[in-house]
SERO-4910 file (N, C-alpha, C, O; in steps of 0.05 Angstrom, whole numbers):
BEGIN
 pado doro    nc1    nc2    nc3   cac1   cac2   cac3    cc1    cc2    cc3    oc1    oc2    oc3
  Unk    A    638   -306    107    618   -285    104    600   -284    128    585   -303    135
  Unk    A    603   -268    137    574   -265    162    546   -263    158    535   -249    142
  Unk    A    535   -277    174    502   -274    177    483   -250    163    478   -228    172
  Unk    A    475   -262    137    455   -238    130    442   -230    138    427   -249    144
  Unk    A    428   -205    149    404   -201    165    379   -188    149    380   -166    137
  Unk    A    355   -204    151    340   -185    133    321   -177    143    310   -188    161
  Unk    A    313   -155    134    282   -152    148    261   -158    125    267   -161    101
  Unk    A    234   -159    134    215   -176    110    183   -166    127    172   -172    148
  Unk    A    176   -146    103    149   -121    115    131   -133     95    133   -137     71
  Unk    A    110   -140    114     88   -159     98     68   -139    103     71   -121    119
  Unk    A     48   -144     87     13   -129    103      5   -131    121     -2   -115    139
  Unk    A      3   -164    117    -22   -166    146    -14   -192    154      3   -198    137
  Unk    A    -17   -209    169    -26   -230    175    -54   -246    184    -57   -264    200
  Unk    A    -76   -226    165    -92   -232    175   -103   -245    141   -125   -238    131
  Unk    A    -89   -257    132   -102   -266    106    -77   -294     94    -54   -293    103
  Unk    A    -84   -318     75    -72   -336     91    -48   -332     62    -26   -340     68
  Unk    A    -50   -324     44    -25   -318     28      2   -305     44     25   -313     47
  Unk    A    -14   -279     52      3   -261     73     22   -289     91     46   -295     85
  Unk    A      5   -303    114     11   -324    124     31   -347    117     46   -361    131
  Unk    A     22   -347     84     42   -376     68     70   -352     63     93   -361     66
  Unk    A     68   -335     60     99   -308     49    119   -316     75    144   -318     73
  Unk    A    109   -318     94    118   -318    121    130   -342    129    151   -349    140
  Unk    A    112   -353    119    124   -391    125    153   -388    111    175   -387    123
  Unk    A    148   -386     81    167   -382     63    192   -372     70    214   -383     68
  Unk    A    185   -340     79    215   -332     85    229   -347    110    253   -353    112
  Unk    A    213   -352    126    220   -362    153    248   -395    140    272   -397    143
  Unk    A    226   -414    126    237   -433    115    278   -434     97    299   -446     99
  Unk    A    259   -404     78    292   -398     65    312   -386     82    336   -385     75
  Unk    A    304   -378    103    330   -362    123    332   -378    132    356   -383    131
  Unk    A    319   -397    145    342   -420    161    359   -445    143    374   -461    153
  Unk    A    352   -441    113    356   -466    100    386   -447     85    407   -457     80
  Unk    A    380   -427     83    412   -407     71    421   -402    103    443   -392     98
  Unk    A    420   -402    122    430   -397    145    442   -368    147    465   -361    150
  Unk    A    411   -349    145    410   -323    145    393   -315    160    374   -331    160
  Unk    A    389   -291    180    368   -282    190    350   -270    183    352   -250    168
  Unk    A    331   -276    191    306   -261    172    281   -252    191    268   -271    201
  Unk    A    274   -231    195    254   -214    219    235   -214    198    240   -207    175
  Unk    A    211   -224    206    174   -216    188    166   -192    210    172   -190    234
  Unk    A    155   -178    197    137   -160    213    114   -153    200    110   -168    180
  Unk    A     98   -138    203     76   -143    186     61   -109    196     59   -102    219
  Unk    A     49    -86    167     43    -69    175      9    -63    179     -4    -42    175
  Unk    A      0    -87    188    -34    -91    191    -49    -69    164    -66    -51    165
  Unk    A    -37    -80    143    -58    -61    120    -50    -37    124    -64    -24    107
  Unk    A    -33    -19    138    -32     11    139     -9     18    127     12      9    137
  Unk    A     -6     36    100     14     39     87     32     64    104     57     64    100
  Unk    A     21     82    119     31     89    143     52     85    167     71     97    177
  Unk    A     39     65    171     51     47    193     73     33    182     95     34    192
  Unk    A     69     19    160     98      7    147    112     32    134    129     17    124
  Unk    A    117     49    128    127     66    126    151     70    150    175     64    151
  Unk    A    134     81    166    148     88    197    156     65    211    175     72    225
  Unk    A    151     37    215    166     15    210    187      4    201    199    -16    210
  Unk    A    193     23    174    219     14    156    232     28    160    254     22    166
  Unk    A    225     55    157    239     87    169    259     80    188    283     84    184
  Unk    A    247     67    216    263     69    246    280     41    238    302     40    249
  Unk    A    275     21    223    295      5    224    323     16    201    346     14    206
  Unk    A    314     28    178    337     49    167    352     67    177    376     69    171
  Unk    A    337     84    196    343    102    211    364     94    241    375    114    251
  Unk    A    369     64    257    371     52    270    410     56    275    423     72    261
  Unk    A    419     43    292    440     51    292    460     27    268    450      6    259
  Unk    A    482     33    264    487     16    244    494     -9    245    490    -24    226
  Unk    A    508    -16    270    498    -47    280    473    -62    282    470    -83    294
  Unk    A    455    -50    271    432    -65    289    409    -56    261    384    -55    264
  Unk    A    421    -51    240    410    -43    212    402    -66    202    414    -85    213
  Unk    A    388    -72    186    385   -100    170    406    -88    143    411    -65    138
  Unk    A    415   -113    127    432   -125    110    414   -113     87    425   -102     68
  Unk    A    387   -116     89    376   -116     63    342   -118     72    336   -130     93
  Unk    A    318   -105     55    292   -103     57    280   -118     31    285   -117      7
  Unk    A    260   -134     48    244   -142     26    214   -131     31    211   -125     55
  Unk    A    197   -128     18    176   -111     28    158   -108      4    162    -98    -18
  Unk    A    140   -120     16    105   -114     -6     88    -98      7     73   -104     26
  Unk    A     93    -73     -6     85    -58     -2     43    -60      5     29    -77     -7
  Unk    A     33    -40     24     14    -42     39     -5    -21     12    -25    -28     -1
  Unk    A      5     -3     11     -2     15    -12     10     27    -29      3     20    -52
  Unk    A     30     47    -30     48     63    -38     65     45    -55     55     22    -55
  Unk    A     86     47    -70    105     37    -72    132     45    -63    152     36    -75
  Unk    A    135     62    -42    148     67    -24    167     73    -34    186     60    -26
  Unk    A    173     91    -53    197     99    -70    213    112    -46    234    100    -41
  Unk    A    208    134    -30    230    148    -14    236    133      9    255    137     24
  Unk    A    216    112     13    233     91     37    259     82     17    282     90     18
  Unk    A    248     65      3    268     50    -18    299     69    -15    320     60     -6
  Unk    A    294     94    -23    315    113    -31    337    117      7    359    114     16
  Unk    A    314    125     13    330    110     36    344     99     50    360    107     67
  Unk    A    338     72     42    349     39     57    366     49     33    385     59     44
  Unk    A    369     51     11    393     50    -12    410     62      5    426     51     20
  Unk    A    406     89      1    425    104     18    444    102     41    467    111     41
  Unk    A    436     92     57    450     69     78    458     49     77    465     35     96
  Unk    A    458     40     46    481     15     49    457     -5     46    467    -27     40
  Unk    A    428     -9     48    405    -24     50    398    -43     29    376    -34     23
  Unk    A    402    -61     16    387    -69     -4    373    -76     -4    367    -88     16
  Unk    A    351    -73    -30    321    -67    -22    305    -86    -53    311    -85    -77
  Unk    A    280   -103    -34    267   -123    -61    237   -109    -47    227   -105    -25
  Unk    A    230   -107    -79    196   -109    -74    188   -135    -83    199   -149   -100
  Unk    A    159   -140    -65    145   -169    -78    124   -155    -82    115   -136    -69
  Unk    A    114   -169   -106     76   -165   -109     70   -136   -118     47   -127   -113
  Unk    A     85   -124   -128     73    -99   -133    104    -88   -157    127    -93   -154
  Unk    A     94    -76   -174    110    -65   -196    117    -41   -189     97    -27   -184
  Unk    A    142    -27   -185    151      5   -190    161     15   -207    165      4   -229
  Unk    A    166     34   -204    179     54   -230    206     61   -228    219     71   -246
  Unk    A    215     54   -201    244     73   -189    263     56   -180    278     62   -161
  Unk    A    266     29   -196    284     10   -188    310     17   -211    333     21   -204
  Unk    A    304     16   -230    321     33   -252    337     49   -240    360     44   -248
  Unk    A    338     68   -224    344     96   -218    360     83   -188    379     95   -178
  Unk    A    352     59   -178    365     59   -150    387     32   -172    410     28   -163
  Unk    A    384     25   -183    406      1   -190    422     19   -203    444      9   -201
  Unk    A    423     47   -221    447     64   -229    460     72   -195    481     67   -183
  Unk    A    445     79   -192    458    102   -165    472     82   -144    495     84   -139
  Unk    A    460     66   -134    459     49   -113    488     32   -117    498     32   -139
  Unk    A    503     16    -95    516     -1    -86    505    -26    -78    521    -42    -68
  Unk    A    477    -34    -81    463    -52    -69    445    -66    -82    437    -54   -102
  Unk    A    433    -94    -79    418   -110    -95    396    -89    -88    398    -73    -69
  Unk    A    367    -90   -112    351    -69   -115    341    -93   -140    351   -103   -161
  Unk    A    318    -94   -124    304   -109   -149    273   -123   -145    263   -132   -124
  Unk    A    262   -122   -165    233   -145   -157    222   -171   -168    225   -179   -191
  Unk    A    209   -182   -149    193   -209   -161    163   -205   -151    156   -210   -128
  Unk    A    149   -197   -167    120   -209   -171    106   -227   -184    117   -245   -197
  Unk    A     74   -225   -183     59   -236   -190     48   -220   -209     47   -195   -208
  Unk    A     32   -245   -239     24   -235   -260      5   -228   -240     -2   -246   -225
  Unk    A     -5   -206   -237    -31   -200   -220    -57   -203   -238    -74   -220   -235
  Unk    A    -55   -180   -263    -72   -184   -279    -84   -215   -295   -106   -220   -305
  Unk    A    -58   -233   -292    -67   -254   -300    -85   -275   -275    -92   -297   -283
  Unk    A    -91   -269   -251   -107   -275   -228   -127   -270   -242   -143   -290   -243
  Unk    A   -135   -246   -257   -162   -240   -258   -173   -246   -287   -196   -244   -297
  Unk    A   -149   -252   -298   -164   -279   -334   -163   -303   -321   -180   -319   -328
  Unk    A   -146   -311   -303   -158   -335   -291   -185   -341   -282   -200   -359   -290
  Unk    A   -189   -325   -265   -217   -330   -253   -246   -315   -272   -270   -317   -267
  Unk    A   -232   -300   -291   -257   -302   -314   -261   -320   -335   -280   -318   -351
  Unk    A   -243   -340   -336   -248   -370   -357   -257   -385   -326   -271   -405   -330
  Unk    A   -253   -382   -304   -264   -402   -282   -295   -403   -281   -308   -423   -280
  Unk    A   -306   -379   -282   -325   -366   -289   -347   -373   -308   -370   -380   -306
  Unk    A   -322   -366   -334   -338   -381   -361   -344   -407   -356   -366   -415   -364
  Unk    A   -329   -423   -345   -326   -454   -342   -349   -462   -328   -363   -480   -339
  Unk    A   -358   -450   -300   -370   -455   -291   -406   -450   -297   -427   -462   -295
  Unk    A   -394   -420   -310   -428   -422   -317   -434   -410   -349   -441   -388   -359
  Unk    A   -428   -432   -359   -427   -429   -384   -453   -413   -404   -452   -405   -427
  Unk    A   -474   -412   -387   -496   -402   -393   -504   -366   -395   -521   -354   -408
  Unk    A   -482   -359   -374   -473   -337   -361   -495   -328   -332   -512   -341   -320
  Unk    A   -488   -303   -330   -502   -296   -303   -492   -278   -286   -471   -268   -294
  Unk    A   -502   -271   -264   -496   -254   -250   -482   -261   -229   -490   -276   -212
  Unk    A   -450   -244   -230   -440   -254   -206   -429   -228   -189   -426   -205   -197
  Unk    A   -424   -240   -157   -411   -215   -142   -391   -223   -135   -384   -243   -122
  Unk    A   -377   -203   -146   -353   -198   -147   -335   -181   -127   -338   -157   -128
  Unk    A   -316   -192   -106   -314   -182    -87   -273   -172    -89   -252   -186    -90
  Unk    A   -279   -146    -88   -248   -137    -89   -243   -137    -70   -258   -138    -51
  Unk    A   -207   -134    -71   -191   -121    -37   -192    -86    -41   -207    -76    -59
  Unk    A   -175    -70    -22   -187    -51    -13   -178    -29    -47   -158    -32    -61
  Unk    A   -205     -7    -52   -193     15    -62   -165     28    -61   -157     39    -41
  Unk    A   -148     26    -91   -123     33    -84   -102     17    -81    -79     26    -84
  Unk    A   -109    -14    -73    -96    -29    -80    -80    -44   -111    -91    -52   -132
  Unk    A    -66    -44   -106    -40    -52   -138    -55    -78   -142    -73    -81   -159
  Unk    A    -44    -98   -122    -60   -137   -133    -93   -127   -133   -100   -143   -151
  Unk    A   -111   -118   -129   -145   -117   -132   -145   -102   -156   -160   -111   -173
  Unk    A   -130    -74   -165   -148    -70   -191   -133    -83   -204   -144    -83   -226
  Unk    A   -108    -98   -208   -102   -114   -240   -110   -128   -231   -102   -144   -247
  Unk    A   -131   -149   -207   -137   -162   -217   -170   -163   -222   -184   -181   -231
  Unk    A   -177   -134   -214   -205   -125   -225   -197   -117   -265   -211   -120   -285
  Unk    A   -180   -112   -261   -179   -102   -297   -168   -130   -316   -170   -128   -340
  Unk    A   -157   -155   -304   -159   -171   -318   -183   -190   -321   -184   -209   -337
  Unk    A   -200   -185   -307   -237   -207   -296   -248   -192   -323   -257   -201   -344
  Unk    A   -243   -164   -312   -265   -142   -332   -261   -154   -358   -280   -167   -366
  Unk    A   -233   -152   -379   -227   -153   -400   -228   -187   -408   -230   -190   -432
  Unk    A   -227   -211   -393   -224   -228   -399   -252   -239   -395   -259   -259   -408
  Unk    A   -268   -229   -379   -292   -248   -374   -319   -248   -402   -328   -229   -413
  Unk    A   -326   -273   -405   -352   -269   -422   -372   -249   -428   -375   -235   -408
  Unk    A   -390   -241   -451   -403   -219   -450   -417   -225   -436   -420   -208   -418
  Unk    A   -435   -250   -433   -459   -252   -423   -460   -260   -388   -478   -273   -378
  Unk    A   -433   -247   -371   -430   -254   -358   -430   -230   -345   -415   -214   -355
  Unk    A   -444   -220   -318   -445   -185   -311   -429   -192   -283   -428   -214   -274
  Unk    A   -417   -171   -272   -403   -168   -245   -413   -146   -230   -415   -124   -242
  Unk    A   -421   -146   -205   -433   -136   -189   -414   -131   -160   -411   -146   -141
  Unk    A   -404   -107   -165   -380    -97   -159   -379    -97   -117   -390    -76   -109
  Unk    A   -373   -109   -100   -367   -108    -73   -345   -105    -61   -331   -125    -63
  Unk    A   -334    -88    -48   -311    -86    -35   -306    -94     -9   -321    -93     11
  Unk    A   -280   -105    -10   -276   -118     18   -236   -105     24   -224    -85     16
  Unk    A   -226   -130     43   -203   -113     54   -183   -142     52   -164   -144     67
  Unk    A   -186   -157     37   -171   -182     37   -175   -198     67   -156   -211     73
  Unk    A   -190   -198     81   -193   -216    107   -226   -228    102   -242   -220     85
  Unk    A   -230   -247    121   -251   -264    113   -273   -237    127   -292   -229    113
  Unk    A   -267   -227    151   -289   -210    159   -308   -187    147   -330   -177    150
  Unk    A   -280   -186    129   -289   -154    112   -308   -170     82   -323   -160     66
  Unk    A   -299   -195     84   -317   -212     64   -343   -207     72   -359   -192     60
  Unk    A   -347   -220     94   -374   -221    108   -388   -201    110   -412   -202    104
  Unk    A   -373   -177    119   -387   -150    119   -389   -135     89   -407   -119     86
  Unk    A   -377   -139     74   -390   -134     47   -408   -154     37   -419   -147     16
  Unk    A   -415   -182     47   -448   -190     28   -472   -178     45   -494   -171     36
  Unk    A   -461   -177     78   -484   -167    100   -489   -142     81   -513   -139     75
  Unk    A   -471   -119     70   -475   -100     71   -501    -93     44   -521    -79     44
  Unk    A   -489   -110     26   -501   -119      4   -530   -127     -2   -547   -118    -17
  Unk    A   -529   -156     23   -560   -157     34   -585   -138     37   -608   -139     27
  Unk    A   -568   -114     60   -586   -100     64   -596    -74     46   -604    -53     57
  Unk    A   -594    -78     16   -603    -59     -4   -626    -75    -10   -629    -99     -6
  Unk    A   -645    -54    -22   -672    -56    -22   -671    -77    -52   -690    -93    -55
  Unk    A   -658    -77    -66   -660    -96   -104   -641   -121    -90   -642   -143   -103
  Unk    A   -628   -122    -73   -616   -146    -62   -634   -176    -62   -631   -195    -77
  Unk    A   -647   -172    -46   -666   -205    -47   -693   -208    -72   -711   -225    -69
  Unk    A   -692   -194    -90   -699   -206   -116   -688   -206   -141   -698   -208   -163
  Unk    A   -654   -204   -132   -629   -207   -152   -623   -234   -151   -617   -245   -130
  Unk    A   -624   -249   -178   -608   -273   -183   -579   -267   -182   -568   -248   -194
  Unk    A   -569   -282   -169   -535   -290   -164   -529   -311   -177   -551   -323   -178
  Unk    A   -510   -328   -191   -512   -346   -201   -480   -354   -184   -477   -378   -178
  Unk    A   -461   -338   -177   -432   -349   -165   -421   -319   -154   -423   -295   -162
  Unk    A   -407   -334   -132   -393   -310   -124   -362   -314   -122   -349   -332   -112
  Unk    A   -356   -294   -135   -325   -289   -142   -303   -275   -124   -300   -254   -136
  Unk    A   -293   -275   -112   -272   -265    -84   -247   -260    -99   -241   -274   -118
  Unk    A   -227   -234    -90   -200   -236   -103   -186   -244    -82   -164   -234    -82
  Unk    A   -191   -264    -56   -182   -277    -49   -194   -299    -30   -216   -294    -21
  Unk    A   -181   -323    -22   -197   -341    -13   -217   -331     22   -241   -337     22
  Unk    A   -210   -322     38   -207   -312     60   -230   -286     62   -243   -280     82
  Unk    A   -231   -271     33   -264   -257     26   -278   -278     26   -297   -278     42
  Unk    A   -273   -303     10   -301   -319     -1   -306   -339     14   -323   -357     10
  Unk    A   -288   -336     36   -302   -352     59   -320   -339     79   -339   -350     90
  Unk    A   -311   -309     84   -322   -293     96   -356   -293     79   -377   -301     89
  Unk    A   -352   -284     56   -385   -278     41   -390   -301     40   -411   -303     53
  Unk    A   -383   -327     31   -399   -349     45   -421   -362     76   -440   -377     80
  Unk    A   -398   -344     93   -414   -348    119   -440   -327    121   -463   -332    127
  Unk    A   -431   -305    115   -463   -288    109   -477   -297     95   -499   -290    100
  Unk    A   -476   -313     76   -501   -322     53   -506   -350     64   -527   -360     55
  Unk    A   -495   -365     79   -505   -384     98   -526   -371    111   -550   -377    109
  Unk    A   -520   -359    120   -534   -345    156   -560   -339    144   -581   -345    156
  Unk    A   -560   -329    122   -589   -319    108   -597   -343     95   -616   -339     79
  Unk    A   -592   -363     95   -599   -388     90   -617   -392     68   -612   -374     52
  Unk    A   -638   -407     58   -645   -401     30   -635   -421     16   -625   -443     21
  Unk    A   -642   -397    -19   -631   -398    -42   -600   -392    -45   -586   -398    -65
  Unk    A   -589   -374    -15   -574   -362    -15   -546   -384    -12   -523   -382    -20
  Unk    A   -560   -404      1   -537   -430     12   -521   -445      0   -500   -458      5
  Unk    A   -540   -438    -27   -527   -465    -52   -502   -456    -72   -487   -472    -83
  Unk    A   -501   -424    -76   -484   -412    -82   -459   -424    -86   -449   -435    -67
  Unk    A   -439   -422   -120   -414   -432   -120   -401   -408   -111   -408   -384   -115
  Unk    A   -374   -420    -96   -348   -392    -86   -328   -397   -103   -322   -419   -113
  Unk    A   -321   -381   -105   -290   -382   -121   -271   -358   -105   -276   -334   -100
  Unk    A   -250   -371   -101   -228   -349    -90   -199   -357   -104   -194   -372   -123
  Unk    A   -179   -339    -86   -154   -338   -100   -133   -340    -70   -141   -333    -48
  Unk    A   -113   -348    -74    -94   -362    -54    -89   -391    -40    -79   -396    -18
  Unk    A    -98   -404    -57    -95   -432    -53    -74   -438    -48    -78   -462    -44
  Unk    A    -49   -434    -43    -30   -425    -43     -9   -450    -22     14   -457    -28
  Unk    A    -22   -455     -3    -12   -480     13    -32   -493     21    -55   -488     16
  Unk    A    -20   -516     42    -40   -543     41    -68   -530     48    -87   -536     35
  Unk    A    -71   -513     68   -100   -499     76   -122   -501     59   -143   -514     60
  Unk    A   -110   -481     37   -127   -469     17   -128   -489     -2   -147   -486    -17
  Unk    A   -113   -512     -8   -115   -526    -25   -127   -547    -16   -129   -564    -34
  Unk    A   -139   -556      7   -158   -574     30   -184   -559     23   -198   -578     17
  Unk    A   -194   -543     22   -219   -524     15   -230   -532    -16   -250   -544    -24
  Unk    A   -213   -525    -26   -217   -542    -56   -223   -566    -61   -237   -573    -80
  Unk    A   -211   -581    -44   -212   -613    -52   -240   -618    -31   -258   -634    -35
  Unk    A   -239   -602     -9   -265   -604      4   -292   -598     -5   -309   -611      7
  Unk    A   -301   -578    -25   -309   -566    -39   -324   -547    -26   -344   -541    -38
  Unk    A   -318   -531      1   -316   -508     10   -322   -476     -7   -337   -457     -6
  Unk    A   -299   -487    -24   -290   -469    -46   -294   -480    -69   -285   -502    -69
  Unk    A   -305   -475    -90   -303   -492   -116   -282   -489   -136   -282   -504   -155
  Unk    A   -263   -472   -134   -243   -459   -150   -227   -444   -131   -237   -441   -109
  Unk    A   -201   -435   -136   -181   -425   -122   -156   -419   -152   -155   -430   -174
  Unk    A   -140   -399   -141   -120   -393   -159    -87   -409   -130    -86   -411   -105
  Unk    A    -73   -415   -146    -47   -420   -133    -22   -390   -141    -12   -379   -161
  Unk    A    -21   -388   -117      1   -360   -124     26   -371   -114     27   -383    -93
  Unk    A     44   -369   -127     72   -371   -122     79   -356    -99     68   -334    -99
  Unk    A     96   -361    -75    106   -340    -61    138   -330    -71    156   -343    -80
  Unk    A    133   -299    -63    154   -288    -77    179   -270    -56    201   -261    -62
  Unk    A    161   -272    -24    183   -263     -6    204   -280      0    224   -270      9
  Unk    A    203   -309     -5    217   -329      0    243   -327    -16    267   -328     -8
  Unk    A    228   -325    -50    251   -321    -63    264   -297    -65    286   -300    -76
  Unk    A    255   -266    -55    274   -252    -54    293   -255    -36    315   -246    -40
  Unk    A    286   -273     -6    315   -275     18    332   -288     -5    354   -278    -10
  Unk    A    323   -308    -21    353   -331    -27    355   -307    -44    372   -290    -37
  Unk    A    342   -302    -64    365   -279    -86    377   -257    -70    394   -245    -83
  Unk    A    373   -248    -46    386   -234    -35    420   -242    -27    442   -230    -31
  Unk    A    411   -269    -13    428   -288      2    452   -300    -25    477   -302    -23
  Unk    A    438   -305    -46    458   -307    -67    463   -284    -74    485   -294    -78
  Unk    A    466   -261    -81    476   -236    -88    506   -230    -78    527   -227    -90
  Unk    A    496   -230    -42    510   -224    -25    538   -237    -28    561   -229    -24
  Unk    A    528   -265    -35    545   -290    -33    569   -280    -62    590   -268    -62
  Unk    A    559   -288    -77    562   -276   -112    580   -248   -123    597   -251   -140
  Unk    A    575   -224   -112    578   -206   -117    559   -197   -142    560   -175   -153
  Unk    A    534   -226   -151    525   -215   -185    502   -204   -179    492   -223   -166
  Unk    A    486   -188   -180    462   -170   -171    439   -185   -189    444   -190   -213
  Unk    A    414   -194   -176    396   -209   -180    384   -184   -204    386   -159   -202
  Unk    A    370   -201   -228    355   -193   -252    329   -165   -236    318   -170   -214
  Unk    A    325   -138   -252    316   -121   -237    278   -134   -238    261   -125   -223
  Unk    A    272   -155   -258    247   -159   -245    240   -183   -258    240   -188   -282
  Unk    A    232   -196   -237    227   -228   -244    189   -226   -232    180   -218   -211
  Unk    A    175   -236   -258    151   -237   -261    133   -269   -257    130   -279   -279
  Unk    A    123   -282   -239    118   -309   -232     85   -311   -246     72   -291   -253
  Unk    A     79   -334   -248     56   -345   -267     34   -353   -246     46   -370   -232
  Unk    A     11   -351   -236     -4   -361   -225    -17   -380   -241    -14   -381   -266
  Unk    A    -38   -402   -221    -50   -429   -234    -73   -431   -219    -76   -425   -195
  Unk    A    -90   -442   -239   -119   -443   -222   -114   -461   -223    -99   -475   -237
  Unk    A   -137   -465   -191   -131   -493   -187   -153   -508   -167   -153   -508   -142
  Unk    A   -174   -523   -185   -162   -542   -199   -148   -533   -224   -147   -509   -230
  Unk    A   -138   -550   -237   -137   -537   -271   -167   -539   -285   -185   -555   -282
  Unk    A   -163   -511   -308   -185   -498   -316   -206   -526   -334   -230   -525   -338
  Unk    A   -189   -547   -341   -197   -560   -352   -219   -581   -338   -241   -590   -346
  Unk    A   -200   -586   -307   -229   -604   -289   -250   -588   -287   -272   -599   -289
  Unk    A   -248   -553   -283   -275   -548   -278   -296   -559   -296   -318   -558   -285
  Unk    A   -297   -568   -320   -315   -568   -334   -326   -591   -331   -345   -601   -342
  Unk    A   -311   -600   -313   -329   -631   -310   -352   -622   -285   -371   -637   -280
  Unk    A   -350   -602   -272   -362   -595   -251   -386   -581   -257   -403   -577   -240
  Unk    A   -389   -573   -281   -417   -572   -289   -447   -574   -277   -466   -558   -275
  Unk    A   -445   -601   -269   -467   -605   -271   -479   -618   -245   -502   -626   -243
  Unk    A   -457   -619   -223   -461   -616   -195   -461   -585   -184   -470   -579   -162
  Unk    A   -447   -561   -212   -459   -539   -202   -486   -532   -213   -494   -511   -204
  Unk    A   -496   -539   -225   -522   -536   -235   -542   -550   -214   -563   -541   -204
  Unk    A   -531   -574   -210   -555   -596   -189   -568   -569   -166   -584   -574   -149
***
């Protein structure tokens, strides 16, 4: 059998999950002894679009074998239909579609997905929440961008799982530590801002809540003592932040570009077409259960 070739369309590399996806695939292509190209569409669902386009569109030597791709916004149904069309097989990560059904009748090609419980990110970090401040309170809560698939399930799982007596104070960011920062600066500068109790601030990913951490440093204060909680603990990095107590909480996400190369790479191998959607479990982490011992160094 000859060299699989894949291509593998990430968001960004400017956030460190994005970063661990990459490690991942990099790891499983050389360990199946398949090729595997990362590219990355810096957050613009645009740009990865027209990215995947010219490599479908490409001549047919020089086509990839197969696409894996988490999508930036869209769910990229007429790319998808596309790469099918040419012989392409095609995995989404991290994001759910509607039109994988319709390409696994039609299609000649593996067509399939693995994500993340997304929504369950965000009952995670509303028992992290409860755990931590059992009393309840006010926290800011910092999403990734409007429109994003992973930020509102995991804004609609916080909402529905978190305590009554617990309020969220809605901030938007872009999944990078900068756009963290520039949403508490931005925050700051409202006039009800500095005689609002905060009691924790909540990030839907680690790389915001390092970002809004360094702004609520800088304003130094009451503002300093603040617990963070983020999400992507994901490799040794993020899981060094935790044990450092940087971070006081973190979620662990499974990566899921890694395992679409091998289910690709076994497909290929196989002739048996990988299950059309494999759904992975996230874990806070620490587990929900140490937080509660942390009590009372978050209270000190």
């Amino acid at each position: 059998m000859k060299k699989l070739k894949l291509l593998v369309s990430l968001v960004s590399n400017e956030n460190d999950y994005q970063r661990e996806q990459a490690r991942a695939v990099t790891e499983m292509a050389d360990r199946l002894r398949a090729e595997a190209q990362v590219i990355f569409a810096e957050g613009d669902a645009i740009n990865q679009s027209q990215q995947l386009l010219e490599a479908i569109q490409a001549a047919p030597d020089t086509r990839p074998d197969a696409i894996v791709c988490h999508p930036a916004g869209t769910g990229l149904s007429q790319v998808a239909h596309a790469a099918v069309s040419k012989g392409i097989g095609w995995a989404v990560v991290n994001r759910d579609v509607d039109y994988l059904s319709e390409l696994r009748v039609s299609g000649k090609v593996p067509t399939f997905c693995i994500t993340v419980d997304q929504e369950e990110v965000g009952r995670i970090q509303a028992r992290q929440i409860a755990a931590l401040l059992p009393q309840g309170g006010l926290v800011l809560y910092i999403q990734g961008p409007s429109g994003n698939f992973s930020a509102e399930q995991r804004t609609i799982g916080v909402e529905r799982a978190k305590p009554a007596n617990v309020q969220l104070r809605m901030l938007r960011g872009r999944f990078t530590e900068e756009s963290g920062y520039h949403a508490l600066k931005s925050w700051l500068r409202l006039s009800t801002s500095r005689q609002t109790q905060v009691d924790l601030v909540c990030s839907q990913n680690d790389n915001m809540a390092l970002g809004a951490k360094r702004a609520l440093i800088e304003e130094g204060g009451r503002w300093s003592d603040l617990v963070f909680i983020g999400c992507d603990a994901s490799g040794n990095a993020g899981q060094e932040r935790v044990r450092k107590g940087i971070l006081t909480a973190s979620i662990s996400l499974p990566t899921t570009a890694g395992l679409a190369v091998e289910a690709f790479v076994r497909a290929y191998q196989t002739g048996v077409p990988p299950q059309e959607l494999t759904v992975l479990k996230p874990v806070s982490f620490p587990p929900e259960k140490q937080l509660l011992a942390l009590i009372p160094a978050v209270k000190a």
